[in-house]
KEKE-3310 file (N, C-alpha, C; in steps of 0.2 Angstrom, whole numbers, plus 5000, padded with zeros to 4 digits):
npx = (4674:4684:4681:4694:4702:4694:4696:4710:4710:4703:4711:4723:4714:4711:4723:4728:4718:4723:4732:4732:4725:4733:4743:4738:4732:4744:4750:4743:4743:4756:4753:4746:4755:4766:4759:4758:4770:4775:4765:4762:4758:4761:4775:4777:4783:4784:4781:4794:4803:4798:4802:4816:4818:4811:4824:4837:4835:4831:4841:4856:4855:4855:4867:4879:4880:4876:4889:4897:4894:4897:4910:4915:4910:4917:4931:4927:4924:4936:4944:4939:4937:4953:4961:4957:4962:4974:4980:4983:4993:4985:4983:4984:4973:4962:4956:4949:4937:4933:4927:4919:4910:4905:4900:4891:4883:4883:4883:4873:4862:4865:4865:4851:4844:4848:4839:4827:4828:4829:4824:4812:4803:4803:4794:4783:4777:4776:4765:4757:4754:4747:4735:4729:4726:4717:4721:4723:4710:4706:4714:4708:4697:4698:4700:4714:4725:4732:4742:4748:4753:4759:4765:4772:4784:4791:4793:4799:4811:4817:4819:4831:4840:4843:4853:4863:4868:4870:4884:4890:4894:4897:4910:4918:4916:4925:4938:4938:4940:4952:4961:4963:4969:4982:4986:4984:4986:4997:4997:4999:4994:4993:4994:4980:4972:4974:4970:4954:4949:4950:4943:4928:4917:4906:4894:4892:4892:4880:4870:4871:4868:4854:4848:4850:4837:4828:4825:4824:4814:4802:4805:4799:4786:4781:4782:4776:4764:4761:4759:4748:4738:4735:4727:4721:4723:4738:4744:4743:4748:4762:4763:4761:4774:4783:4778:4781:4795:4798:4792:4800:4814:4810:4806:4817:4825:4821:4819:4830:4839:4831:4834:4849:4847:4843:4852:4863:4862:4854:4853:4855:4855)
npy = (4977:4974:4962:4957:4960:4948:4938:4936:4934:4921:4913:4913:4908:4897:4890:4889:4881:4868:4868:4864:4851:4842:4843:4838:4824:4820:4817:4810:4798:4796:4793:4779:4773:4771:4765:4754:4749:4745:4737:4721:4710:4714:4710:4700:4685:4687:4701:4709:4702:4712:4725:4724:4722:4736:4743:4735:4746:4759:4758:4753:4753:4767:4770:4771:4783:4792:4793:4797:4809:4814:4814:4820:4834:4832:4837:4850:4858:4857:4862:4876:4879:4877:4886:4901:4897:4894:4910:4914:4905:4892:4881:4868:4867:4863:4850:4849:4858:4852:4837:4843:4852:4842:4832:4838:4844:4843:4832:4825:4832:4830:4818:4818:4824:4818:4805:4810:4815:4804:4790:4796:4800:4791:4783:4790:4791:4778:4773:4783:4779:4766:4769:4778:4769:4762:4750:4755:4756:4743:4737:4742:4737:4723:4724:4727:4737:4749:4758:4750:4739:4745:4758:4757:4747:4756:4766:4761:4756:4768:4776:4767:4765:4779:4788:4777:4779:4791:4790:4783:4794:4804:4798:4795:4810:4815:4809:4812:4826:4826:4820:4832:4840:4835:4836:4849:4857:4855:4847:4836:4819:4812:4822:4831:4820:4821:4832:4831:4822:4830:4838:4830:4828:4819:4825:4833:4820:4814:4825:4826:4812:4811:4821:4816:4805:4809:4814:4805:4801:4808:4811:4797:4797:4809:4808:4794:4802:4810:4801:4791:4803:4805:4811:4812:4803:4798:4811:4817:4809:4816:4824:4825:4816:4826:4834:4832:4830:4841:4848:4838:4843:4855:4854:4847:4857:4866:4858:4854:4865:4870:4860:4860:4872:4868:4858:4868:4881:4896:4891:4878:4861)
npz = (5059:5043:5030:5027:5038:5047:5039:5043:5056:5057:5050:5058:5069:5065:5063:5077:5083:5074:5078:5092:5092:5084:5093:5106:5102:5098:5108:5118:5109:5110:5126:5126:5120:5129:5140:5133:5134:5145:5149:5153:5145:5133:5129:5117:5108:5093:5094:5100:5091:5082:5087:5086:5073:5069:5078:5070:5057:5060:5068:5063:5047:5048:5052:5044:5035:5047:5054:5043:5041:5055:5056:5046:5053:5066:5059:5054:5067:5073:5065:5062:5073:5079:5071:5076:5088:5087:5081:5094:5099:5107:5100:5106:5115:5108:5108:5120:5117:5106:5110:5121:5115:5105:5113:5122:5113:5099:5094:5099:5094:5079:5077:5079:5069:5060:5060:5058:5048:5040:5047:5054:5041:5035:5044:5044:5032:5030:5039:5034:5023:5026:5032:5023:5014:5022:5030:5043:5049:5048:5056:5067:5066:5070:5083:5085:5094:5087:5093:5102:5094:5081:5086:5097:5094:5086:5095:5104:5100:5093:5103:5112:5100:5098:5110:5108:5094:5094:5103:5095:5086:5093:5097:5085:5077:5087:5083:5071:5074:5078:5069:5062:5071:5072:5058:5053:5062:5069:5083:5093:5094:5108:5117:5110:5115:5130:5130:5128:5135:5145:5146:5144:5154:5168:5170:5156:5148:5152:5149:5136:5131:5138:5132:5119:5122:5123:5110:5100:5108:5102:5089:5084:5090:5086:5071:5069:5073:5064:5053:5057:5055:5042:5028:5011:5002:4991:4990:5003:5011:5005:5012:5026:5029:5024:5034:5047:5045:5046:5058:5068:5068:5074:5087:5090:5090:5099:5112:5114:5117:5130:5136:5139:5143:5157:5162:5163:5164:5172:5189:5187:5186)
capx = (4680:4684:4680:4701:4704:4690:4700:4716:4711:4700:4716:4725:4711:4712:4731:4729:4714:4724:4738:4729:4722:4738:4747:4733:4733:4752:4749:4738:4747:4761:4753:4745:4762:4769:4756:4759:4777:4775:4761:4765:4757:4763:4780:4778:4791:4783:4782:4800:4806:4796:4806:4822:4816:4814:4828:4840:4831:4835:4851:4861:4855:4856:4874:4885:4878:4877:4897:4901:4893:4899:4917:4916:4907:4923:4934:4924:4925:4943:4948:4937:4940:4959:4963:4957:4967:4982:4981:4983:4997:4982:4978:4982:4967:4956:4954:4943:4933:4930:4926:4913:4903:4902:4897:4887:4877:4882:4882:4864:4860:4867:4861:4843:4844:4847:4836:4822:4825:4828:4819:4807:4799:4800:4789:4775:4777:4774:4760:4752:4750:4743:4732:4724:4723:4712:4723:4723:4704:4705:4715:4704:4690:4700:4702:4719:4728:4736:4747:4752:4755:4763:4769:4776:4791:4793:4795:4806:4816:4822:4824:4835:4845:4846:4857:4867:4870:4874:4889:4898:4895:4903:4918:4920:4918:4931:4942:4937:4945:4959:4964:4963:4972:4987:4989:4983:4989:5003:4995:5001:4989:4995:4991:4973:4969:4973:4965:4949:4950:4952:4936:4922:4915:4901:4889:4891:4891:4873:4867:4870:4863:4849:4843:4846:4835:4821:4825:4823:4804:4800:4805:4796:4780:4778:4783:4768:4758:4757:4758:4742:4733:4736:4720:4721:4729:4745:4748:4741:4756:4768:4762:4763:4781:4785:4777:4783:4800:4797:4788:4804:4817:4808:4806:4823:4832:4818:4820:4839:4840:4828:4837:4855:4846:4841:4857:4869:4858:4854:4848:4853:4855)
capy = (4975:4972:4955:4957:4958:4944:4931:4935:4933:4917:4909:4912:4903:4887:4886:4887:4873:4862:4865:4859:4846:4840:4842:4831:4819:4816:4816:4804:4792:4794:4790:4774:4769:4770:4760:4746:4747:4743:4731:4712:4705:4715:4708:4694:4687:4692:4709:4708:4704:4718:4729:4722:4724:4742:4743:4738:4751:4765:4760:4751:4759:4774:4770:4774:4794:4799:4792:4798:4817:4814:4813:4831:4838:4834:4839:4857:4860:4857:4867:4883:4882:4879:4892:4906:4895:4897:4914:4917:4899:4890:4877:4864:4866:4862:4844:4851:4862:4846:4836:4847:4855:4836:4826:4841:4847:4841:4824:4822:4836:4829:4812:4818:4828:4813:4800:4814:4815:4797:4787:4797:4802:4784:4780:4795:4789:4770:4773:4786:4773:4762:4775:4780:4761:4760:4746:4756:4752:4735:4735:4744:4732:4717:4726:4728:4742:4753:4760:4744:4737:4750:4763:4752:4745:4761:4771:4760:4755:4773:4778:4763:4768:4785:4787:4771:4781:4798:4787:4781:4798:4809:4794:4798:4817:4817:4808:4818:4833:4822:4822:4839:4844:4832:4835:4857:4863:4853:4845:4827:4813:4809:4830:4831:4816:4821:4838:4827:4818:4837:4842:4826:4825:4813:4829:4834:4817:4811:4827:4823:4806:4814:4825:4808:4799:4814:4816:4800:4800:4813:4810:4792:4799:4814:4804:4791:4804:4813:4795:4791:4805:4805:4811:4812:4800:4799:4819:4820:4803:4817:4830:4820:4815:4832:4839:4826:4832:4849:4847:4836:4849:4864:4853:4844:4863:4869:4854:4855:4872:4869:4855:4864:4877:4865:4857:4872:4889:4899:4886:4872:4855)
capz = (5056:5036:5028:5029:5045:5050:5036:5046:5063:5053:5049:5063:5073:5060:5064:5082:5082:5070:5083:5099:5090:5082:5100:5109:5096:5098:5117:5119:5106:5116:5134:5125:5116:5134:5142:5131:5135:5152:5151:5152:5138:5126:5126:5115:5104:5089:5095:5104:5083:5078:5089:5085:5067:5068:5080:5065:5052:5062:5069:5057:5040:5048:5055:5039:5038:5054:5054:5038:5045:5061:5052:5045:5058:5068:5054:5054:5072:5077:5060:5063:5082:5077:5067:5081:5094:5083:5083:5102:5103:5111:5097:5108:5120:5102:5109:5124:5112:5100:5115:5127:5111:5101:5118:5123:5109:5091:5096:5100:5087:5073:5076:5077:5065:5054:5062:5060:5039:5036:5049:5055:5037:5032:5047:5042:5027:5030:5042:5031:5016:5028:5035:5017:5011:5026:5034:5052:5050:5049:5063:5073:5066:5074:5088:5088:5095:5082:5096:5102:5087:5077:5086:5102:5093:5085:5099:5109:5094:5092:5112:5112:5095:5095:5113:5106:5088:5098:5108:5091:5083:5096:5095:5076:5077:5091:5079:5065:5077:5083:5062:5059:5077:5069:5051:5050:5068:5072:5090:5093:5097:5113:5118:5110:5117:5135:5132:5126:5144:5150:5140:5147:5161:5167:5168:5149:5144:5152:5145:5129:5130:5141:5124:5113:5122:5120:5102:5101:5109:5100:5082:5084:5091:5080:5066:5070:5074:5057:5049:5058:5056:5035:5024:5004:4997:4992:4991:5009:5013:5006:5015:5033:5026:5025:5041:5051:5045:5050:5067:5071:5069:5076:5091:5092:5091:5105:5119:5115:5120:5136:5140:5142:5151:5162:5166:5163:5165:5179:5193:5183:5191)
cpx = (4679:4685:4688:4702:4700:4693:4706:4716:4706:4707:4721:4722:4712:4718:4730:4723:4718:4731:4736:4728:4728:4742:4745:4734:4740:4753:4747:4740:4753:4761:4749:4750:4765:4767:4757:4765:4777:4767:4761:4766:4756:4769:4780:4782:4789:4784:4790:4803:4802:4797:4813:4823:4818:4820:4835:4838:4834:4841:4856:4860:4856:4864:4880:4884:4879:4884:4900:4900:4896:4908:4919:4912:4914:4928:4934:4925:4932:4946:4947:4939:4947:4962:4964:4961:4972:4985:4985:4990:4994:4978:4978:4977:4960:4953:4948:4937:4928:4924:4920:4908:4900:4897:4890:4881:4877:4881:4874:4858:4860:4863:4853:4843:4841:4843:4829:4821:4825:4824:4811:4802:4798:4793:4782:4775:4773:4766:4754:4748:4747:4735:4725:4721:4720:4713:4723:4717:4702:4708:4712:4700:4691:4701:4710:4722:4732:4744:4751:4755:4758:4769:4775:4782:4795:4797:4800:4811:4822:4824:4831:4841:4848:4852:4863:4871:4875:4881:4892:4897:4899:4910:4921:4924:4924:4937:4944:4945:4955:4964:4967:4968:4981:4991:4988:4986:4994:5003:4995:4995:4991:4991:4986:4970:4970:4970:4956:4947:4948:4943:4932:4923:4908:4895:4888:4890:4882:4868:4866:4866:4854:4845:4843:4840:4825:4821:4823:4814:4804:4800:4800:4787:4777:4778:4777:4762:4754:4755:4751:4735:4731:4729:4723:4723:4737:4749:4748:4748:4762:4769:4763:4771:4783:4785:4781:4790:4804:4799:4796:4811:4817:4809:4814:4827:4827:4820:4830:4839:4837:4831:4847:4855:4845:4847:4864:4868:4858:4851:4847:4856:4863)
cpy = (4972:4965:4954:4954:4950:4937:4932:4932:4923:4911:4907:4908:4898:4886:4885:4879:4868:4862:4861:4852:4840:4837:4835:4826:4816:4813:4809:4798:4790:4793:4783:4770:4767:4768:4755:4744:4744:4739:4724:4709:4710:4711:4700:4691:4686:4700:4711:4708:4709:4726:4728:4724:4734:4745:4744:4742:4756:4766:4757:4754:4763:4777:4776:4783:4795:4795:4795:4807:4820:4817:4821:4835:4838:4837:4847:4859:4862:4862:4874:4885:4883:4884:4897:4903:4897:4903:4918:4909:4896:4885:4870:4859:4862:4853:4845:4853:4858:4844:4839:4849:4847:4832:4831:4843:4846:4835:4822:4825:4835:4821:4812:4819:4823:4809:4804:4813:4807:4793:4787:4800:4793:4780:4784:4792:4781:4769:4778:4782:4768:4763:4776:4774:4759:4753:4747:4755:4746:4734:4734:4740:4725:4720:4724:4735:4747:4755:4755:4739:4739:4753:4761:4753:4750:4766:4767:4758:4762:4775:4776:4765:4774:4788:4783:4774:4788:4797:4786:4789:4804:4805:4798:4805:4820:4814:4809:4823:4829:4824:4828:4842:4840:4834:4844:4857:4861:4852:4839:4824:4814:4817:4831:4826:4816:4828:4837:4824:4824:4838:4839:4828:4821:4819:4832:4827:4813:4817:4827:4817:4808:4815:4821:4804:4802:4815:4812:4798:4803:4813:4804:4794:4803:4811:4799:4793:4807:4806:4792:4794:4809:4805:4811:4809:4799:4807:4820:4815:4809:4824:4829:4820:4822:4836:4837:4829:4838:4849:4843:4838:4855:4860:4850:4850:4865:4865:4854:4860:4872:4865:4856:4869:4875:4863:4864:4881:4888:4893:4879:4866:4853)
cpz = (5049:5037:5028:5032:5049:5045:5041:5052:5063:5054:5054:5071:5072:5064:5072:5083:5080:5075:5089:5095:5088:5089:5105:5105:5097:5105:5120:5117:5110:5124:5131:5123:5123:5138:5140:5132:5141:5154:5149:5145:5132:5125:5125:5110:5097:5090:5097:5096:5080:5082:5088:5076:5065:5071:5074:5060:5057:5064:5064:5050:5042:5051:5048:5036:5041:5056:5050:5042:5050:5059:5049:5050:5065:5064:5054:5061:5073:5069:5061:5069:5082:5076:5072:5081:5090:5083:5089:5104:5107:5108:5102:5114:5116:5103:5114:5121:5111:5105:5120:5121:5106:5106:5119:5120:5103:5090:5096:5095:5080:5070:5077:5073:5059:5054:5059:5052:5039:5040:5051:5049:5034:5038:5046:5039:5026:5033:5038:5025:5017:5032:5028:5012:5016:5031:5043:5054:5051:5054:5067:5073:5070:5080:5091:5088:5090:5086:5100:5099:5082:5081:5093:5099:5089:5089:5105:5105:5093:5099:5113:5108:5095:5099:5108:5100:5091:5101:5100:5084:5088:5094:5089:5076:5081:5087:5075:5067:5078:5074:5061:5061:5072:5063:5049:5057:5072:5081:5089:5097:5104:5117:5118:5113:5125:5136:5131:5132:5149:5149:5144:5153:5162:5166:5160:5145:5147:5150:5138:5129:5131:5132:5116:5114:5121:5115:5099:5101:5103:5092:5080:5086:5085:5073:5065:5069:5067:5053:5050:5057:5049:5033:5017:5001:4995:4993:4998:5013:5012:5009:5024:5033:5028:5031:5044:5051:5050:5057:5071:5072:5071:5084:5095:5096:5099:5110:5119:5118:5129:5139:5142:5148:5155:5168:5167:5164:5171:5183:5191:5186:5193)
residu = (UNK:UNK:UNK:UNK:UNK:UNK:UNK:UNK:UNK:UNK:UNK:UNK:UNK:UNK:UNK:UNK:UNK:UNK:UNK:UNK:UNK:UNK:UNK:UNK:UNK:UNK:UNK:UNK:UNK:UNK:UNK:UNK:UNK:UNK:UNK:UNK:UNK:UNK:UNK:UNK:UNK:UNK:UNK:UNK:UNK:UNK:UNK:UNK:UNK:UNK:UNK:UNK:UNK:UNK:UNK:UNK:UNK:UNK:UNK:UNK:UNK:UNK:UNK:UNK:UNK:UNK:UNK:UNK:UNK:UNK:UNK:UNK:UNK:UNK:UNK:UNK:UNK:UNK:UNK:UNK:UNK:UNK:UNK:UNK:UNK:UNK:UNK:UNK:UNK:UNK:UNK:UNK:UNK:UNK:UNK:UNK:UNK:UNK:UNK:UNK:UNK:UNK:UNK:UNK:UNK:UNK:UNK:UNK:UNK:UNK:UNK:UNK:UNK:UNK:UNK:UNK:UNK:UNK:UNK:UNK:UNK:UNK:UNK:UNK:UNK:UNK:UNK:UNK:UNK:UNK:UNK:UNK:UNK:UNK:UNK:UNK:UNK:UNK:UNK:UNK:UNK:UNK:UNK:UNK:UNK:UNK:UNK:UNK:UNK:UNK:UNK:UNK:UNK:UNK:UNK:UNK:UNK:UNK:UNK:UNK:UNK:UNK:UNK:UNK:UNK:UNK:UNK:UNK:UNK:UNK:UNK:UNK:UNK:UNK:UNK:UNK:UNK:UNK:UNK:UNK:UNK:UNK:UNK:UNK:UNK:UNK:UNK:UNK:UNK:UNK:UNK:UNK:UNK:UNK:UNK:UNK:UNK:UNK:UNK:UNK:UNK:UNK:UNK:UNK:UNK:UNK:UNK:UNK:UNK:UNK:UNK:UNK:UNK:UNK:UNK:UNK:UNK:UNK:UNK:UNK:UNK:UNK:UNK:UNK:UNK:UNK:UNK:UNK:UNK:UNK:UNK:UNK:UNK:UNK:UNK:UNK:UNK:UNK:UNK:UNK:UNK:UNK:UNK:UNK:UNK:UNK:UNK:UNK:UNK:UNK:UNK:UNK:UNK:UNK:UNK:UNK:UNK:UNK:UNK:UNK:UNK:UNK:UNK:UNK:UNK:UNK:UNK:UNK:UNK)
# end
């Protein structure tokens, strides 16, 4: 085999290495985050304000975007969907539409989406500069827990918010729609709002929440996990930052998709 071929398949090993490695690594942080949750003497009311802490930082700053998005993201929906429906004399079904694909999939999609760039790169980020200034050492040298102490209130901060954020961005977006169905397609409130009623049900709507409350883990974990496992300095902070971004995207779109299969694919619950 050419010195080629033996770089390619070279590199193709590295990545999978740095992936197991990477995977484990999140793994493990999150069976120790999740121990501490459920063990007594953690919940102390220091730690208790340092979940409430991050609680507001991902929920309330991150409130007025993902409403304001929420907001054309209904606007976009009920207008593209509209317009077909008008076609065929069938805009006034465009409340169901809004309704079923907002609670079901953009809803919990939209608000990860956003929790993923803005909170969870500020937590790679914060844990990365804490990470490179060698303060997760001092920790460790006091023996205290990293994942009890950092990533805890992290992770149940966001579980807690991200649901909770998913509930007042569907309302909006369905708002959104509600405007649009009114003022472009000539469908009265009273109509989109009982075709909206038509649209929910409780199985589309604990789906949704369902895949907030994973977007949720998942963004606050991975987010940790690169922030913890930061080398170089400040480039290597914005390189964690940046992966962290990534990895919480590729994942939000893949567990979203498996978690519809689940409920609503072949053999689904």
């Amino acid at each position: 085999m050419s010195d080629e071929g033996k770089s390619v398949f070279g590199r193709i090993g590295a990545t999978l290495v740095g992936v197991t490695q990477t995977s484990g690594f999140s793994l493990v942080l999150a069976a120790r985050a999740m121990r501490a949750v459920f063990h007594r003497s953690t919940w102390t009311w220091r730690r208790f304000h340092m979940v409430m802490a991050q609680a507001y930082e991902a929920g309330i700053e991150s409130l007025p975007v993902t409403l304001v998005v929420a907001l054309f993201i209904g606007f976009l929906l009920a207008l593209s969907a509209g317009v077909e429906l008008q076609k065929y004399g069938q805009q006034a079904i465009v409340g169901q539409l809004v309704a079923v694909t907002v609670v079901r999939e953009f809803g919990p999609f939209m608000t990860g989406l956003i929790l993923a760039a803005n909170v969870g790169s500020s937590m790679a980020a914060e844990l990365g500069t804490m990470k490179v200034s060698e303060e997760i050492d001092a920790l460790e040298v006091m023996s205290i827990d990293p994942a009890r102490f950092l990533v805890m209130p992290r992770l149940v901060a966001m579980v807690i918010m991200t649901p909770l954020l998913t509930i007042f961005s569907d309302a909006i977006a369905i708002l959104g729609g509600g405007i649009i169905a009114m003022t472009q397609l000539n469908v009265s409130w009273p109509k989109y709002y009982q075709n909206v009623l038509e649209g929910l049900s409780t199985k589309g709507i604990y789906t949704g929440l369902f895949k907030a409350l994973i977007f949720g883990f998942v963004i606050a974990i991975v987010s940790c996990s690169e922030g913890l496992r930061t080398t170089g300095g400040a480039v290597g902070v914005g390189r964690a930052t940046r992966r962290s971004v990534i990895v919480c995207y590729l994942l939000i779109l893949i567990l979203g998709y498996f978690v519809t299969a689940v409920f609503y694919g072949k053999g689904a619950l």
